[in-house]
N, C-alpha and C positions, 0 to 999 in steps of 0.2 A: 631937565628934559628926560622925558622915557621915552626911548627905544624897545620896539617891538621888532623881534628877526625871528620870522618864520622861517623854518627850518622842515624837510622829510629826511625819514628812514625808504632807501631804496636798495635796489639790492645791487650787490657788490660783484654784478658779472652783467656779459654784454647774451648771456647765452638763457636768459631764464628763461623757462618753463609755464607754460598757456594751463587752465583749467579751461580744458573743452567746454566744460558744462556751464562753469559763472562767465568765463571770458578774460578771469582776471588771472595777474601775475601768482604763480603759483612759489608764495614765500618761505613755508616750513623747510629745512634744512637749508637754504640759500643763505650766504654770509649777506648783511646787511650792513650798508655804510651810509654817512650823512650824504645827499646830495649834492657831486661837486657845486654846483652855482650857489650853493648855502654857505659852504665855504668863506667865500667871498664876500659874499651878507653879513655872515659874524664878522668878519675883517672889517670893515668898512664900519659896523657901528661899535667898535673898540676905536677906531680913530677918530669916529665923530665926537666919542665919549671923551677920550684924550684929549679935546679941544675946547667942547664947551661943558663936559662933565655935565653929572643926569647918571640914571640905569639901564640899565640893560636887562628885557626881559626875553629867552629864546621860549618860543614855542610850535609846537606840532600836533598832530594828531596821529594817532594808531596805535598800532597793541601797545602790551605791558613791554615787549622789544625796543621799540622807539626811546625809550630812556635812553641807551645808550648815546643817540645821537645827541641828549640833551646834555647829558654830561661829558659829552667831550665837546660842545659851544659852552659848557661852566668850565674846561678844561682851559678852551683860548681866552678867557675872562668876563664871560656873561656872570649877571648879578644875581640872578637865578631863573629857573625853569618853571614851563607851564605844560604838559601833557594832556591833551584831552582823550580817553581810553575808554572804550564801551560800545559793546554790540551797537548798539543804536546805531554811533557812528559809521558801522561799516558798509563797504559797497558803497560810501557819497562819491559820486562824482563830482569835478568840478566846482560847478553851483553850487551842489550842496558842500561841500570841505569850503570854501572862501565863506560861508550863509556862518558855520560852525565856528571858525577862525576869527569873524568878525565881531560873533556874539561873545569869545571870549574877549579880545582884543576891549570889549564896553564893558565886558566882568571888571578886568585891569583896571578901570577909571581911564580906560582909553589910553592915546602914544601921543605922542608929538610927531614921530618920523615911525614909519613901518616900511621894513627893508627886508626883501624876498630876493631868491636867487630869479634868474627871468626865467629860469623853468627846472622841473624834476626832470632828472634824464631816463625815468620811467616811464615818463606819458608825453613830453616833450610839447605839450596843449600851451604852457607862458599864459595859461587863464587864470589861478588862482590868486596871483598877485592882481588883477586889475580888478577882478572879482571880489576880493576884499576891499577894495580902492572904492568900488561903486555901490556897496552895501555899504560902504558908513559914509559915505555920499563925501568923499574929500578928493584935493587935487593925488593927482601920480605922475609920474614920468617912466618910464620903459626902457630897456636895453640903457641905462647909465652904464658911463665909460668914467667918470669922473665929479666930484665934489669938491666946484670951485670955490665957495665960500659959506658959510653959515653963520644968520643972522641970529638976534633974540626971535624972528618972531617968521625966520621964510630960511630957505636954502637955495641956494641958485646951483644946478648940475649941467653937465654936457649928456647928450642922448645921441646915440649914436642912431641912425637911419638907414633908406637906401643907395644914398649918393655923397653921406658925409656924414655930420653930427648935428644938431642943434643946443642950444645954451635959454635954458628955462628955468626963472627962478618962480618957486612952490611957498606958498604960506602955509603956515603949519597951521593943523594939521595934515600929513602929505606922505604919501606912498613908495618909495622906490623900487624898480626889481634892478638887480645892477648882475653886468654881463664879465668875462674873467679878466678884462682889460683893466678893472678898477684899482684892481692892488695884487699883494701874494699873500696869501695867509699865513699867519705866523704858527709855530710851533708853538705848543701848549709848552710852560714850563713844568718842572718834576713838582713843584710848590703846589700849584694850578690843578693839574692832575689827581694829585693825594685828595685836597680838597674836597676836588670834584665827585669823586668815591663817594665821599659822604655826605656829600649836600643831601637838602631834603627838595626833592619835585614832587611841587603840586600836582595832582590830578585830581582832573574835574570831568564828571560825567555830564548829559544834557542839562538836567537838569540846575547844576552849580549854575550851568550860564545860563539858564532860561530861554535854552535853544526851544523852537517846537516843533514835534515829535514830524508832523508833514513835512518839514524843511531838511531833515536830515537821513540819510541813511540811502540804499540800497531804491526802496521802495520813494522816498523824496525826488531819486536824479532822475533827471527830467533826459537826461541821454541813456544811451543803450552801446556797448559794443557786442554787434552783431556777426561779426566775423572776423579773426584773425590768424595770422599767418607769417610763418618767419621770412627774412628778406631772403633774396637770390643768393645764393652763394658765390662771393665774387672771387675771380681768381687770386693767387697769391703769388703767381709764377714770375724769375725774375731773367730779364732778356737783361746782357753784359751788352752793351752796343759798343766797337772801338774802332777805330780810323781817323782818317781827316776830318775833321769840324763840317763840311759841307756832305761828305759821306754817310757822315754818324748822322746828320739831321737827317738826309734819306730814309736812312732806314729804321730812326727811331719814326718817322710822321707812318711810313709804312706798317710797324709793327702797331701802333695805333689802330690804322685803318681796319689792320685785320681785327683786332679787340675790339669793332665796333666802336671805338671810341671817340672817332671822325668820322663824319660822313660822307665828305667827299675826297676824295685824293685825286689831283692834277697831274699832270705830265711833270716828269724831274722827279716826283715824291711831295711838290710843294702844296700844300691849303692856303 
């Protein structure tokens, strides 16, 4: 079996910085970490590995930086790395990153299972995973919670929804994105680590995958962000509320109401 676990480089703060001019997250001097929900994707195909063994291939796209993220998924015990790095690439939205990810993913000789976090918590979109899903035309399942059983030849999952979960078993070849409820990630051992130092990652420009040149890049994404803007600054102020239990509910529903946080308040303090 190969495992394919897409994996980003995002950056390692809640507070980045806009380029007015491209729109985009402005990276140069920002720390850059894996994507927690990737996390959990490497996690989850090290224990698919531990059951019915096969490899593990982590891959991503973006600068010559992005290594990092790859050798620390060769750190919790990927088999080895794919990097895809090159002007071309840059500025793909969406569409085009899943268009680029897919054409490597047919570079590979293809996965049996490809396994995404459900989303970058940079762009928070949960597209590129179903967008690979639907460029190499195979089943997917979304928001997994859980990996009930796997077969020679299908995997049956739990998916979590808006009212509960669902239980959908996938033939391979099959996509998952899985949400932080699936596992915990393990720590890289010091063995793992050292290793990981000096593994060697592939990098492959358009070319190598025989991406074309309209499908990818800046000039390819078929989207635009046209305007952006930091959230509201919410308050961080903290009211001690104490008394009798029917007191304290008073006047925390109150202290509520004034933060806008309810909209109506009854007679008593009660909603």
């Amino acid at each position: 079996m190969r495992i394919v676990v897409c994996i980003k480089q995002v950056p390692a703060t809640t507070d980045a910085k806009i380029d007015p001019e491209t729109k985009r997250i402005i990276r140069e001097g920002t720390k850059a970490v894996m994507n927690p929900f990737d996390l959990y994707a490497v996690e989850e195909a090290l224990r698919i590995r531990e059951r019915c063994g096969g490899e593990i291939v982590a891959l991503t796209m973006g600068p010559e930086s992005a290594k990092n993220v790859l050798i620390e998924a060769l750190s919790m015990g990927a088999d080895r790395a794919v990097l895809l790095c090159d002007r071309g690439f840059a500025g793909s939205d969406t569409w085009a990153t899943s268009y680029a990810l897919s054409r490597a993913i047919e570079t590979l000789g293809g996965a049996d299972l490809i396994i995404c976090g459900k989303q970058a918590v940079d762009g928070d979109t949960a597209q590129v995973g179903p967008g690979i899903a639907a460029k190499l035309d195979i089943l997917q399942a979304a928001n997994v919670s859980k990996v009930e059983e796997i077969g020679a030849d299908h995997i049956i999952v739990s998916r979590m929804n808006e009212t509960g979960y669902d239980v959908l078993k996938l033939r391979f070849p099959a996509l998952l994105t899985v949400i932080k409820d699936i596992n915990v990630p393990r720590i890289p051992t010091l063995r793992n680590a050292r290793k990981a130092r000096t593994a060697k990652i592939t990098v492959w420009k358009p070319e190598d995958i025989g991406a074309e040149q309209d499908k990818i890049g800046l000039a390819a994404s078929p989207t635009r962000v046209v305007k952006t803007e930091p959230p509201a600054v919410r308050s961080t102020a903290t009211v001690k509320i104490e008394g009798e239990p029917e007191e304290a509910a008073k006047a925390l529903t109150a202290e509520l109401f004034r933060r806008g946080l309810i909209r109506t308040e009854r007679k008593g303090g009660n909603v």
